[in-house]
N, CA, C and O atoms as a DFTB+ gen file, in Angstrom:
732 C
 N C O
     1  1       0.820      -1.189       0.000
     2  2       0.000       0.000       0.000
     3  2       0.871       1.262       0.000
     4  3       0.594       2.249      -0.682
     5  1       1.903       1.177       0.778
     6  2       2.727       2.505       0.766
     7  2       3.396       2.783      -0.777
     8  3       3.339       3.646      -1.653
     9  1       3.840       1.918      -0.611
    10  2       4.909       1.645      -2.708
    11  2       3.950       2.490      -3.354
    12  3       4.287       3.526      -3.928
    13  1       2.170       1.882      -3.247
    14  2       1.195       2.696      -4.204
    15  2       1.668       4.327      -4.367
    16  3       2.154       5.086      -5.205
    17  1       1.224       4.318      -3.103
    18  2       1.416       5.692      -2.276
    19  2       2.738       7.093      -2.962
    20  3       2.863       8.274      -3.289
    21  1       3.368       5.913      -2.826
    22  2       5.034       6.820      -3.022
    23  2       5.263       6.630      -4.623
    24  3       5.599       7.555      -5.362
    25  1       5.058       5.449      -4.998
    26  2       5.048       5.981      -7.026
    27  2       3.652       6.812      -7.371
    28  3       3.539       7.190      -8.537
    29  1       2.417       7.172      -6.296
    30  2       1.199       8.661      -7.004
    31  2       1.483      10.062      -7.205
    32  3       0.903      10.983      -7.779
    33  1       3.072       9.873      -6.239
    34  2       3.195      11.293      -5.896
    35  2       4.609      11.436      -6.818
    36  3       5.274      11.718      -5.821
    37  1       5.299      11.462      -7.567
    38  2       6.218      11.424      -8.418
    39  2       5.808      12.826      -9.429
    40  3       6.486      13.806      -9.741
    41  1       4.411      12.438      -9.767
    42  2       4.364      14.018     -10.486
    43  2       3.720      14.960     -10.188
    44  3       3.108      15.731     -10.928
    45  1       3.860      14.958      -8.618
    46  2       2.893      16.784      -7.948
    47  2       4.050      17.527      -7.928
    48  3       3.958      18.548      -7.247
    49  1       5.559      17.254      -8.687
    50  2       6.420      18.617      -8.784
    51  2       5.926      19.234     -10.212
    52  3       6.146      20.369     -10.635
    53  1       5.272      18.289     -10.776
    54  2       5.048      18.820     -12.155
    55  2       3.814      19.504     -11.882
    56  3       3.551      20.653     -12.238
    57  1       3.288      18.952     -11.418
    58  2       2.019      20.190     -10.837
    59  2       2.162      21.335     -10.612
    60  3       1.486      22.203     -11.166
    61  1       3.129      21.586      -9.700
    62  2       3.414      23.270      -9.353
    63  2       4.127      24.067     -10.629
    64  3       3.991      25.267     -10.867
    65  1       4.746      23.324     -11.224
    66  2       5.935      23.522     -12.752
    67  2       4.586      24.023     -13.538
    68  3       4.589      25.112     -14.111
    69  1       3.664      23.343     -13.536
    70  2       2.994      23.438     -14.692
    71  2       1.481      24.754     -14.309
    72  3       0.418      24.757     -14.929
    73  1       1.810      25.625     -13.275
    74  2       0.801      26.158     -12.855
    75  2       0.749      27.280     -13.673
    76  3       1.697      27.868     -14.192
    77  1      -0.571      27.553     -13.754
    78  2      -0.909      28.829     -15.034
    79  2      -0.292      30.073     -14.242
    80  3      -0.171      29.939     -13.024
    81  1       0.203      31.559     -14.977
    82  2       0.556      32.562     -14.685
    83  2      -0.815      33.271     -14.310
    84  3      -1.952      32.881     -14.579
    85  1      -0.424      34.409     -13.621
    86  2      -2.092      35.173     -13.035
    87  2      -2.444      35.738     -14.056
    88  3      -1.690      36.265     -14.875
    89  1      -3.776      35.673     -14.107
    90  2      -4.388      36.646     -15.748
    91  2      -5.670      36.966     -15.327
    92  3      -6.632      36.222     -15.135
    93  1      -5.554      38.243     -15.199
    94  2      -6.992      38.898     -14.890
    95  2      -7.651      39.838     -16.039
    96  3      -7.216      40.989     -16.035
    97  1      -8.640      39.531     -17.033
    98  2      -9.369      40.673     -17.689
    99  2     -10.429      41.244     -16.824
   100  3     -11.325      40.685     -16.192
   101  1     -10.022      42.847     -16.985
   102  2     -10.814      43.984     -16.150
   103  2     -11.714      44.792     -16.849
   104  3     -12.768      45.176     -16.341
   105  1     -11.398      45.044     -17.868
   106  2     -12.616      45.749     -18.534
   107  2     -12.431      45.028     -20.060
   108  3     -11.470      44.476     -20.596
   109  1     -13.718      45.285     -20.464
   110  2     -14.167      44.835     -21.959
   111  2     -13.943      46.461     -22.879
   112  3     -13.809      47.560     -22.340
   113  1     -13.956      46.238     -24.053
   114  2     -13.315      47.586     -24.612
   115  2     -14.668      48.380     -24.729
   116  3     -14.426      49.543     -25.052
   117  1     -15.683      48.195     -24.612
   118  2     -17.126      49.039     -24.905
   119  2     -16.633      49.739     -23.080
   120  3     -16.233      50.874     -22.819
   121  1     -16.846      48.661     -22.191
   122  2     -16.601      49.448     -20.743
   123  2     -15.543      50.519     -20.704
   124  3     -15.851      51.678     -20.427
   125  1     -14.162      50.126     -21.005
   126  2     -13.044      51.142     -21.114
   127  2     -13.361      52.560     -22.310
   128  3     -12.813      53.652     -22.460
   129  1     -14.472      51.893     -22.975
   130  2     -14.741      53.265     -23.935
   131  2     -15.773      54.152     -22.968
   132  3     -15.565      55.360     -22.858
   133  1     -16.743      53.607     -22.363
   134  2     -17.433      54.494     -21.540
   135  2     -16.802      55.218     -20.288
   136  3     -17.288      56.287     -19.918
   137  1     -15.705      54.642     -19.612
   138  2     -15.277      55.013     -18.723
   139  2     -14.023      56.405     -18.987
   140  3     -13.678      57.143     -18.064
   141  1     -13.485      56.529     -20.428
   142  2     -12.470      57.061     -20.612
   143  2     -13.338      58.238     -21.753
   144  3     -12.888      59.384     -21.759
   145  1     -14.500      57.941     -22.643
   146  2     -15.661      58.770     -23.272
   147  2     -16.756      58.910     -22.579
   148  3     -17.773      58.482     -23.125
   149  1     -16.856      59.347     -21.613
   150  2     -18.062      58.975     -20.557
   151  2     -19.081      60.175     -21.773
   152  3     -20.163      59.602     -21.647
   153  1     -19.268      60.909     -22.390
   154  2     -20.554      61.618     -23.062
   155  2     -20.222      61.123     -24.218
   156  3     -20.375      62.172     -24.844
   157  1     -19.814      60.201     -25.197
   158  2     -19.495      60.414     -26.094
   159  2     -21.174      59.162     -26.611
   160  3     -21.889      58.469     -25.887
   161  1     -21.192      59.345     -27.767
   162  2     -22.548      58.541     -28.279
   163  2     -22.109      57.287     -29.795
   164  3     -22.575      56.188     -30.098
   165  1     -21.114      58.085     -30.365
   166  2     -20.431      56.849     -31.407
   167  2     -19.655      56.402     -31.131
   168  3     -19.106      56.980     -30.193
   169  1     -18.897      55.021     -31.645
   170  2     -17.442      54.901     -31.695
   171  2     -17.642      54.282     -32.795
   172  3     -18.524      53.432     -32.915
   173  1     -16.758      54.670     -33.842
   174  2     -16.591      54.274     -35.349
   175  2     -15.708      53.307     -35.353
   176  3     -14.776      53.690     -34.647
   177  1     -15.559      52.570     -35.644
   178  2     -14.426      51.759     -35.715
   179  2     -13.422      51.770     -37.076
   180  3     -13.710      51.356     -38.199
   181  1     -12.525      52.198     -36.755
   182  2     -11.329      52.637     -37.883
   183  2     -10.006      51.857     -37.724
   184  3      -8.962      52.382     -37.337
   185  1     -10.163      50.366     -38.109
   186  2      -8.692      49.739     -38.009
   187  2      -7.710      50.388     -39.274
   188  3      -7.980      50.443     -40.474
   189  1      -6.383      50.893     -38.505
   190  2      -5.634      51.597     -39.164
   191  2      -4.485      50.208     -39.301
   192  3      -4.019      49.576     -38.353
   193  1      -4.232      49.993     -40.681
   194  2      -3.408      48.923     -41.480
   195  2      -2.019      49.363     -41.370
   196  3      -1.853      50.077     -42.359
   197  1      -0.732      49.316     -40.577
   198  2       0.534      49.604     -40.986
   199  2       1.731      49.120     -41.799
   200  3       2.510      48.217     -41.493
   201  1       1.735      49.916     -42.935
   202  2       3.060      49.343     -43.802
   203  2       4.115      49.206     -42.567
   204  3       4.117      49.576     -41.393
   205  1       5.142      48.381     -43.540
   206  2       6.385      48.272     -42.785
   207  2       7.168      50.375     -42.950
   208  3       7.990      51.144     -42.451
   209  1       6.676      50.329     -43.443
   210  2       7.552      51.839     -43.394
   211  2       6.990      52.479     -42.319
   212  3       7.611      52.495     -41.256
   213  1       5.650      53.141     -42.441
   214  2       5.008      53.622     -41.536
   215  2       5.324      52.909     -40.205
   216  3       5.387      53.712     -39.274
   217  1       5.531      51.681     -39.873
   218  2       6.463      51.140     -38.551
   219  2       7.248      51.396     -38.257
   220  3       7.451      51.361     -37.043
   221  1       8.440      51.916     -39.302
   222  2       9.728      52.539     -39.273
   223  2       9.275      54.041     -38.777
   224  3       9.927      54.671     -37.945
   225  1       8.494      54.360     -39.180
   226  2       8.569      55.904     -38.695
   227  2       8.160      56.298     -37.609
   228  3       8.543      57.234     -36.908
   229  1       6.872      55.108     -37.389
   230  2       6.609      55.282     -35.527
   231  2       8.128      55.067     -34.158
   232  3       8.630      55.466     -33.108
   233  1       8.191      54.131     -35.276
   234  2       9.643      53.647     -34.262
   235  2      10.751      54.501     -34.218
   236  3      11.388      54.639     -33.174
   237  1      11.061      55.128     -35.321
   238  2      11.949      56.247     -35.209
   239  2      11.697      57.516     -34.439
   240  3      12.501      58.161     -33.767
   241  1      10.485      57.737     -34.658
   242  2       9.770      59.186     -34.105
   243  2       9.439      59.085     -32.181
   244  3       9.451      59.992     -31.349
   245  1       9.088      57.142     -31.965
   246  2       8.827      57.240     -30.255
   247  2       9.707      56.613     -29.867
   248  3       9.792      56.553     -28.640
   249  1      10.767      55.857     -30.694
   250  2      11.714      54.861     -30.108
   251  2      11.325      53.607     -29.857
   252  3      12.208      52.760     -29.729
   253  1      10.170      53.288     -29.754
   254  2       9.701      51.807     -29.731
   255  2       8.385      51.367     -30.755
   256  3       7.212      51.603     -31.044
   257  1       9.539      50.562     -31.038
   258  2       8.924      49.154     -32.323
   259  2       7.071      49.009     -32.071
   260  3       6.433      48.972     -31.019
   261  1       6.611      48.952     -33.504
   262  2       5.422      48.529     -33.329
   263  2       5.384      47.630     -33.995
   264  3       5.889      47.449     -35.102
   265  1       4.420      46.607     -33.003
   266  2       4.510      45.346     -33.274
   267  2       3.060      44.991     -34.366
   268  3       3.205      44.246     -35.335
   269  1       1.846      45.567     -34.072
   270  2       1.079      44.993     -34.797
   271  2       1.207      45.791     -36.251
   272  3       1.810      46.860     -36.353
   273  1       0.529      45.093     -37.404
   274  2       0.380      45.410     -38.235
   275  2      -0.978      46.573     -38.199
   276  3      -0.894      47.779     -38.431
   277  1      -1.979      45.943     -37.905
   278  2      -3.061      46.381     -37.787
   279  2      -3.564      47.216     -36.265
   280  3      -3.889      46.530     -35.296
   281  1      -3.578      48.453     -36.208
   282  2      -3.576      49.005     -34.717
   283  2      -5.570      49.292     -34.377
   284  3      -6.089      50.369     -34.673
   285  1      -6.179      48.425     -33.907
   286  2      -7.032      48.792     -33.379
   287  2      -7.405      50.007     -33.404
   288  3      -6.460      50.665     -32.969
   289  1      -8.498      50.863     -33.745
   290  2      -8.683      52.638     -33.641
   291  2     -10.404      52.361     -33.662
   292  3     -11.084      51.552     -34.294
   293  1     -10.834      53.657     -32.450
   294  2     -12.065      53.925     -32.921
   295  2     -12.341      55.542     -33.057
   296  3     -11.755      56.224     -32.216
   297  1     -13.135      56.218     -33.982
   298  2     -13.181      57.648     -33.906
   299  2     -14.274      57.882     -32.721
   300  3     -15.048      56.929     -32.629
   301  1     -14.496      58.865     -31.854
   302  2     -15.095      59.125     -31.054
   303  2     -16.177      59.710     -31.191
   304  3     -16.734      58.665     -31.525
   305  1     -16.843      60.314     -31.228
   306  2     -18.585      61.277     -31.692
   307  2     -19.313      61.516     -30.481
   308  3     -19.103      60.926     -29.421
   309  1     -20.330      62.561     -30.710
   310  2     -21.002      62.726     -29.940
   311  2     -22.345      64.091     -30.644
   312  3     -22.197      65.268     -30.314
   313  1     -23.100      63.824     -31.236
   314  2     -23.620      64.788     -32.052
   315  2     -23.368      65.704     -32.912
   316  3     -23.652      66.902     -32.942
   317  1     -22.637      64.823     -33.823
   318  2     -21.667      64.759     -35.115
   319  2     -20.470      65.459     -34.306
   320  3     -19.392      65.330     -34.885
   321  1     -20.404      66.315     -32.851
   322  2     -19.504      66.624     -32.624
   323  2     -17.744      65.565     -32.900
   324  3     -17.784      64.374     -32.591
   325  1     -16.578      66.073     -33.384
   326  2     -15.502      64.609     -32.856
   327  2     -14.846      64.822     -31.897
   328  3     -14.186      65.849     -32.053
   329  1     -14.634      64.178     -30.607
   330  2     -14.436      64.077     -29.401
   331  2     -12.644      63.931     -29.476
   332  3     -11.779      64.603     -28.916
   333  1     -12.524      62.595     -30.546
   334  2     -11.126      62.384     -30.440
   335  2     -11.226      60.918     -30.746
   336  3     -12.250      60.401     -31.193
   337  1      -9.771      60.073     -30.402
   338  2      -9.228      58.730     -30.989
   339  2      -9.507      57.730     -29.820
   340  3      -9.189      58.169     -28.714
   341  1     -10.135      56.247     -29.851
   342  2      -9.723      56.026     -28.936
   343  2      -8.977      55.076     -29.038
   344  3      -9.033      54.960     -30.262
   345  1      -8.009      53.937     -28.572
   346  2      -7.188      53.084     -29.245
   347  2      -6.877      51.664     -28.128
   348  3      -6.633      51.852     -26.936
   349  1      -6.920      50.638     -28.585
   350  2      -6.545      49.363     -27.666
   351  2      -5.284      49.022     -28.444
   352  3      -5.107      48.972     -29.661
   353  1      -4.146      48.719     -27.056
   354  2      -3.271      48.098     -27.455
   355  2      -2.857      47.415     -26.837
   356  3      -3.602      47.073     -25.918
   357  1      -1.420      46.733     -26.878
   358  2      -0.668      45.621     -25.799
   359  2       0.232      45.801     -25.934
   360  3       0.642      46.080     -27.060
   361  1       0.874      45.754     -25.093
   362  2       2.764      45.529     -24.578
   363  2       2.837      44.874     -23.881
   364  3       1.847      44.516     -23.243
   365  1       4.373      44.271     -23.604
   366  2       4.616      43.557     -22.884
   367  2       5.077      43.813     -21.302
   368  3       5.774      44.771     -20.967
   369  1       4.745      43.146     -20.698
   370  2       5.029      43.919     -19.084
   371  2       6.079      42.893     -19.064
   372  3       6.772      42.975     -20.078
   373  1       6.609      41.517     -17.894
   374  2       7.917      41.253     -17.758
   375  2       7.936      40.036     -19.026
   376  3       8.871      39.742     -19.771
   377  1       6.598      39.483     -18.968
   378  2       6.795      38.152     -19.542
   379  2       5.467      37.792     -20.572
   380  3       5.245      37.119     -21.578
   381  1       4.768      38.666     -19.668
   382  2       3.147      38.593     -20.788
   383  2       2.293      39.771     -21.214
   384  3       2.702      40.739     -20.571
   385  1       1.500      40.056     -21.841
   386  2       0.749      41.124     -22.580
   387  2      -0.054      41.824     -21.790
   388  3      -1.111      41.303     -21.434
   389  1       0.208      42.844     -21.458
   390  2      -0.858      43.956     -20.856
   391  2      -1.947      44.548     -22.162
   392  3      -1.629      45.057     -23.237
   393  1      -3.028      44.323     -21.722
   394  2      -3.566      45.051     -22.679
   395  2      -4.148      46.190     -22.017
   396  3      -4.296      46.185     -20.795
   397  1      -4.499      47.190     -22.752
   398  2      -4.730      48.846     -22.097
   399  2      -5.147      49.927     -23.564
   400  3      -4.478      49.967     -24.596
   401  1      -6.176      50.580     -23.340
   402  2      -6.481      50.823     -24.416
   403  2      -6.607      53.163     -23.697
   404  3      -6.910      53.524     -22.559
   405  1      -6.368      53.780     -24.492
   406  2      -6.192      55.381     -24.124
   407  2      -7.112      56.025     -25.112
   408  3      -7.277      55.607     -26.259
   409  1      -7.725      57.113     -24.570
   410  2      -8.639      57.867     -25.492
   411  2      -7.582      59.417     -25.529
   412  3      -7.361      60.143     -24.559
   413  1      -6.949      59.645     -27.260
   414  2      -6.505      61.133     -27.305
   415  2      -7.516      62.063     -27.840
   416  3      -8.393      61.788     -28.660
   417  1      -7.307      63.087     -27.329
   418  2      -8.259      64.088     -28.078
   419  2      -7.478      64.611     -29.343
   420  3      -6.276      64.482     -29.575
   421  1      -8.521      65.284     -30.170
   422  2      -8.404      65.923     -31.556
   423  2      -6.738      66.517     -31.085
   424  3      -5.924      65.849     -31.723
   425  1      -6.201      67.297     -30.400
   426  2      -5.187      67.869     -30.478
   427  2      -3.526      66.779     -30.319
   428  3      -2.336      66.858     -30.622
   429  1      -4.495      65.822     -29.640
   430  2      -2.827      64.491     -29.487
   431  2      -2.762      64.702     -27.613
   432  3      -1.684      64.664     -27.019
   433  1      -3.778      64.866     -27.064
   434  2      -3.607      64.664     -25.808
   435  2      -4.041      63.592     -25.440
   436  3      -4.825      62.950     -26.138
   437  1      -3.413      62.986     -23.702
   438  2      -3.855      61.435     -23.576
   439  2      -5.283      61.981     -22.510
   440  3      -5.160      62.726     -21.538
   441  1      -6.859      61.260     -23.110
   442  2      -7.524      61.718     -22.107
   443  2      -7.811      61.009     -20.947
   444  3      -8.438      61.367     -19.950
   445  1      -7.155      59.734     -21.265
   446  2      -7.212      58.611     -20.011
   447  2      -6.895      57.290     -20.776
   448  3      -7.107      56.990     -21.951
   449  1      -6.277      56.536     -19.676
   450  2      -5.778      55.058     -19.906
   451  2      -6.402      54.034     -19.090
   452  3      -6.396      54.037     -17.859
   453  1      -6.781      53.418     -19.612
   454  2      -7.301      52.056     -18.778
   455  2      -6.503      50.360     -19.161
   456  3      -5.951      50.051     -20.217
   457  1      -6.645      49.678     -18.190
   458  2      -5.880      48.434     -18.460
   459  2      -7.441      47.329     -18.383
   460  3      -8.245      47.030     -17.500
   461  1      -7.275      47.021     -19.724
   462  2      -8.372      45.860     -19.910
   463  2      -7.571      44.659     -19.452
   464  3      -8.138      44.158     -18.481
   465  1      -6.411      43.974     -19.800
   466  2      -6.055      42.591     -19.290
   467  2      -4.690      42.974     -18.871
   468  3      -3.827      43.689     -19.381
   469  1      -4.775      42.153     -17.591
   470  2      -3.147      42.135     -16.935
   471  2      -2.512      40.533     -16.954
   472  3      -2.820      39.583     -16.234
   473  1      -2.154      40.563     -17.349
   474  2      -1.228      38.986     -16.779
   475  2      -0.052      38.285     -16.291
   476  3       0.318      37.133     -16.515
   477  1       0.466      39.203     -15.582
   478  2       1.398      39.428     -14.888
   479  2       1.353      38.645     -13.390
   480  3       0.216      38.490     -12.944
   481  1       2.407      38.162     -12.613
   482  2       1.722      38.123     -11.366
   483  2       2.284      38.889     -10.343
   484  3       2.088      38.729      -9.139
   485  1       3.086      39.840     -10.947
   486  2       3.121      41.230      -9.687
   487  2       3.198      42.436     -11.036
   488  3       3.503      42.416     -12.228
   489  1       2.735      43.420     -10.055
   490  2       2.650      44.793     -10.806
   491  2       1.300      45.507     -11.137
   492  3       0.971      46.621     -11.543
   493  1       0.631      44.273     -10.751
   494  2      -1.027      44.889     -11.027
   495  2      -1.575      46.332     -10.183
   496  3      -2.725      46.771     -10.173
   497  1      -0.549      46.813      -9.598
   498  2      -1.113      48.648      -9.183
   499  2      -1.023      49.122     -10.736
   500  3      -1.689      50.063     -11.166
   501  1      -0.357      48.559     -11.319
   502  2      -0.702      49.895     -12.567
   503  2      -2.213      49.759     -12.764
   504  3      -2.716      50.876     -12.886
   505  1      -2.880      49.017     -12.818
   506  2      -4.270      49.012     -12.788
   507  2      -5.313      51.024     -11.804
   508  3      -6.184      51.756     -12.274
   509  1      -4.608      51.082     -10.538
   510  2      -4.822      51.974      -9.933
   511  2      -5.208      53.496     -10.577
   512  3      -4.323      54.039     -11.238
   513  1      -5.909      53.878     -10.484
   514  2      -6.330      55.355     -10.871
   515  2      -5.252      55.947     -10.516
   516  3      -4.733      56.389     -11.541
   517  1      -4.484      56.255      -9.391
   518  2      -3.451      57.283      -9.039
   519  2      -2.109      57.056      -9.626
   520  3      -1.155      57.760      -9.295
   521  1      -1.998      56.011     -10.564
   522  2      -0.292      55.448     -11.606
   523  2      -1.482      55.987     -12.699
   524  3      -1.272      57.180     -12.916
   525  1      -2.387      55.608     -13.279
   526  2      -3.403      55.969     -14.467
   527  2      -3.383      57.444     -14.627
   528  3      -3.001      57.922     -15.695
   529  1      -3.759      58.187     -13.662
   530  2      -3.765      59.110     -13.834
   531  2      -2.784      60.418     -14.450
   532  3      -3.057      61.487     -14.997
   533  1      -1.645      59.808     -14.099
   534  2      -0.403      60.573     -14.646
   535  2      -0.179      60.459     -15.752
   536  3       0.859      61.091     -15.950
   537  1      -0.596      59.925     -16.859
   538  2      -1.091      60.299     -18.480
   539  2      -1.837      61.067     -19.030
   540  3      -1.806      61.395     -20.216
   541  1      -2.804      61.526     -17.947
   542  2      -3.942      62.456     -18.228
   543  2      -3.187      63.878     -18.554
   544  3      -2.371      64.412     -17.804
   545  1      -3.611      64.367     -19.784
   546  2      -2.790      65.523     -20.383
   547  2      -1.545      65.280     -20.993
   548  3      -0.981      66.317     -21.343
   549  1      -0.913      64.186     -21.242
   550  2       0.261      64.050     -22.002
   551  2      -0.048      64.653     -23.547
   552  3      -1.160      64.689     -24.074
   553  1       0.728      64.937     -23.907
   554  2       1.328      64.997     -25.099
   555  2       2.915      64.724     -25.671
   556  3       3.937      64.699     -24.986
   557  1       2.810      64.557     -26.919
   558  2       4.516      64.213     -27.465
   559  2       5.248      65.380     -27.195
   560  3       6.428      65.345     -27.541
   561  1       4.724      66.687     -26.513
   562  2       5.860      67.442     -26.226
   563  2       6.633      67.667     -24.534
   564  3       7.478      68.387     -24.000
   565  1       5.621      66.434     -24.145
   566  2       5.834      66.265     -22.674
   567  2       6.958      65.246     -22.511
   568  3       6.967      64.371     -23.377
   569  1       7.997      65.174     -21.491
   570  2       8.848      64.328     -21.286
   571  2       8.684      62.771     -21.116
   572  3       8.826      62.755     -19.894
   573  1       8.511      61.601     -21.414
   574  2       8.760      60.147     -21.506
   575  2       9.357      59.507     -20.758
   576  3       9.940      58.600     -21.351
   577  1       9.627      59.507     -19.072
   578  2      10.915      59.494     -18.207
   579  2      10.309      58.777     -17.037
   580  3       9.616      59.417     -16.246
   581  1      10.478      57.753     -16.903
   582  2       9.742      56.664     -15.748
   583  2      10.686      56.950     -14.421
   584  3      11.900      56.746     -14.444
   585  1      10.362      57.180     -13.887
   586  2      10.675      57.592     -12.157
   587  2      10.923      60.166     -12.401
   588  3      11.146      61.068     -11.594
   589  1      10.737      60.124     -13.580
   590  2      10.964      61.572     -12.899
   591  2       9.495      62.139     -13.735
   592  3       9.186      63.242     -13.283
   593  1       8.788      61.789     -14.535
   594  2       7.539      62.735     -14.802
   595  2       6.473      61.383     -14.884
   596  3       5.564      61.544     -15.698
   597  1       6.470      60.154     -14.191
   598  2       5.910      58.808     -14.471
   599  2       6.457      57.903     -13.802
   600  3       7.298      57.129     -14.258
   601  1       5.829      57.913     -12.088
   602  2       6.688      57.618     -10.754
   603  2       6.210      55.806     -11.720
   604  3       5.528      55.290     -12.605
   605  1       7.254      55.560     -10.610
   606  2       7.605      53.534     -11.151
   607  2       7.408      52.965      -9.992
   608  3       7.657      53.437      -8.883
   609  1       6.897      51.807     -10.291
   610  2       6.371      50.860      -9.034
   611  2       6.882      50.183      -8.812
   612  3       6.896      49.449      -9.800
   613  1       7.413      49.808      -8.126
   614  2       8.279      48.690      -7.012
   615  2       7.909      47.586      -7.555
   616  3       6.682      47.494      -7.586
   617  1       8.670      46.368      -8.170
   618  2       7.949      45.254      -8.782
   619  2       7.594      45.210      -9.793
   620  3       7.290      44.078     -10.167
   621  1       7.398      46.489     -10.933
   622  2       7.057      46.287     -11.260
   623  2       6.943      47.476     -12.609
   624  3       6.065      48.074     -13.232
   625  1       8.740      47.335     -12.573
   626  2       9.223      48.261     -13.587
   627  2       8.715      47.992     -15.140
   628  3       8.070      48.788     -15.822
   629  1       9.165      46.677     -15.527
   630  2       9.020      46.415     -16.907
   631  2       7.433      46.831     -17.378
   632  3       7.280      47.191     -18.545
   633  1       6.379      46.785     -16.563
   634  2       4.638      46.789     -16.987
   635  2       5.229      48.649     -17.145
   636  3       5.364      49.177     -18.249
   637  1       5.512      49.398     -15.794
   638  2       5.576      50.970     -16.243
   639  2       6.359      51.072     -17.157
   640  3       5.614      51.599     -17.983
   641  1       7.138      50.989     -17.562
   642  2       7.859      51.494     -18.575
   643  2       7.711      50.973     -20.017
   644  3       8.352      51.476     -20.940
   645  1       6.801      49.896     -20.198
   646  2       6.575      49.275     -21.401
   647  2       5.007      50.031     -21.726
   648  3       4.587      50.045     -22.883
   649  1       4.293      50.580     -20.712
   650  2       3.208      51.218     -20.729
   651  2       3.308      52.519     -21.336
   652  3       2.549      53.129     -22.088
   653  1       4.559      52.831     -20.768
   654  2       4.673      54.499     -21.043
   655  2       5.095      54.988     -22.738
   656  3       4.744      55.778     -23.615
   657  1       6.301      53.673     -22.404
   658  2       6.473      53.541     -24.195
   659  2       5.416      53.450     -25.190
   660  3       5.454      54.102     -26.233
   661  1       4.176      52.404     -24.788
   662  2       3.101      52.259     -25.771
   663  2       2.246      53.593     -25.805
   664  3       1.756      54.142     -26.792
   665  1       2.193      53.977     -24.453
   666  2       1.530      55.236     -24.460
   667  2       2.133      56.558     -25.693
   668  3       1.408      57.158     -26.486
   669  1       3.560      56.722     -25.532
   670  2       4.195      57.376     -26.818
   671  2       3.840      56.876     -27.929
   672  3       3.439      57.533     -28.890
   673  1       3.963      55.650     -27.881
   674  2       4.219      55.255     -29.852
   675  2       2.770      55.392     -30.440
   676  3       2.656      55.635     -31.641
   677  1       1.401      55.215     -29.470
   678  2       0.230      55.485     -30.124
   679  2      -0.097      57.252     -29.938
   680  3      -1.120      57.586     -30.535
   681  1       0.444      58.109     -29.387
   682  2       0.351      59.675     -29.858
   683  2       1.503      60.043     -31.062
   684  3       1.415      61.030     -31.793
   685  1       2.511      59.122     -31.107
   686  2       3.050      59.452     -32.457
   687  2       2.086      58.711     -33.566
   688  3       1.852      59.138     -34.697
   689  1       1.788      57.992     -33.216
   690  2      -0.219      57.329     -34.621
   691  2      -0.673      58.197     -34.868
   692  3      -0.877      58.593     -36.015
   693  1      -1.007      58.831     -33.694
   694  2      -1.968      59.648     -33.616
   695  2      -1.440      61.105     -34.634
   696  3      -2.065      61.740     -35.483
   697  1       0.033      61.268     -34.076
   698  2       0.526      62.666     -34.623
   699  2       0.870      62.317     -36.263
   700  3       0.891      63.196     -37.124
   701  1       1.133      60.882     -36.531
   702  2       1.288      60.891     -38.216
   703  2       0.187      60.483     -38.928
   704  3       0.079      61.027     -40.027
   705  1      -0.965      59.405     -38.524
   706  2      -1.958      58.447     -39.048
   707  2      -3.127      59.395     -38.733
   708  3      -3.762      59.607     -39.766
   709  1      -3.665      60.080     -37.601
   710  2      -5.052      59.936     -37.295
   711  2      -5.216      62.122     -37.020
   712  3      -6.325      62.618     -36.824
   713  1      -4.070      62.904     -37.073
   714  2      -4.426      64.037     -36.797
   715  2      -5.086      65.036     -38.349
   716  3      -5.699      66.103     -38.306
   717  1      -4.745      64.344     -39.426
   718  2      -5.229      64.929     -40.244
   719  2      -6.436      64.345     -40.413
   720  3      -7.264      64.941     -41.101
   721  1      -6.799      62.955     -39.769
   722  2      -7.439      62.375     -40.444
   723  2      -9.320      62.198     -39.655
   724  3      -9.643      61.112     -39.173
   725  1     -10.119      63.150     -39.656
   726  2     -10.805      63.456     -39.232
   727  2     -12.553      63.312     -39.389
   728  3     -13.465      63.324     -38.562
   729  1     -12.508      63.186     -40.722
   730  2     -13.592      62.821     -41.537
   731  2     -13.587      61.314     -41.918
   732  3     -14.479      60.854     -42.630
């Protein structure tokens, strides 16, 4: 009976080996659109297609590579008024995909960021309104600098600073792909 015993347990190290990483989805992108467009009444949906060049130029212009081809975009409305862009994207935090989607206004400002999926298993304060909040009003003529204008979280450097980067490379979209582009 013991022998049984002692060859059942041979693979509960593979058990712990094999345990899923934490993955929490927090908002759905209609929720993150109401919460970040709270008056707004349309969202158009405008997937913007990127050549390899136009990748080159985001990347040159924010310093970090864009990875998708195709960048998620919706135009914003509100009694034919246009409100502004709103955009879902992902980066990578240490090991897996944050997704987080930002609404800019017509001029290239950030009007808020939200994190739809985290999957990380430390670092989830970036989730927090008071790390969120310090995007509010960015623009590309504002500094890009994680611990001096975009405090960094303990644990949980790679999610801030891969955030902040995505946060740049979609207002440079915005400043080459989507500011003329209005109608």
């Amino acid at each position: 009976m013991a022998h049984t015993y002692l060859n059942s347990l041979w693979f509960m190290p593979m058990v712990v080996v094999a345990a899923p990483a934490f993955s929490a989805d927090y908002l759905t992108v209609a929720q993150a659109q109401a919460l970040i467009f709270d008056k707004a009444a349309v969202f158009s949906e405008r997937p913007t297609l990127l050549s390899s060049d136009a990748k080159d130029q985001i990347k040159d212009l924010s310093g970090v590579r864009q990875r998708q081809d195709q960048q998620p975009i919706w135009k914003v409305e509100k009694d034919g008024q246009f409100l502004g862009w709103f955009v879902v994207d992902d980066v990578v935090g240490k090991h897996e995909y944050i997704t987080y989607a930002i609404g800019i206004s017509p001029q290239g400002e950030v009007l808020g960021l939200e994190v739809l999926s985290y999957r990380e298993t430390h670092g989830g304060q970036v989730r927090e309104a008071s790390w969120r909040d310090q995007f509010h009003g960015k623009t590309l003529k504002d500094p890009f600098k994680l611990d001096e204008d975009v405090s960094n979280i303990s644990g949980a450097t790679l999610s801030c600073r891969n955030l902040l980067d995505g946060v740049k490379r979609l207002l440079v979209i915005h400043q080459l792909f989507l500011s003329q582009s209005v109608a």
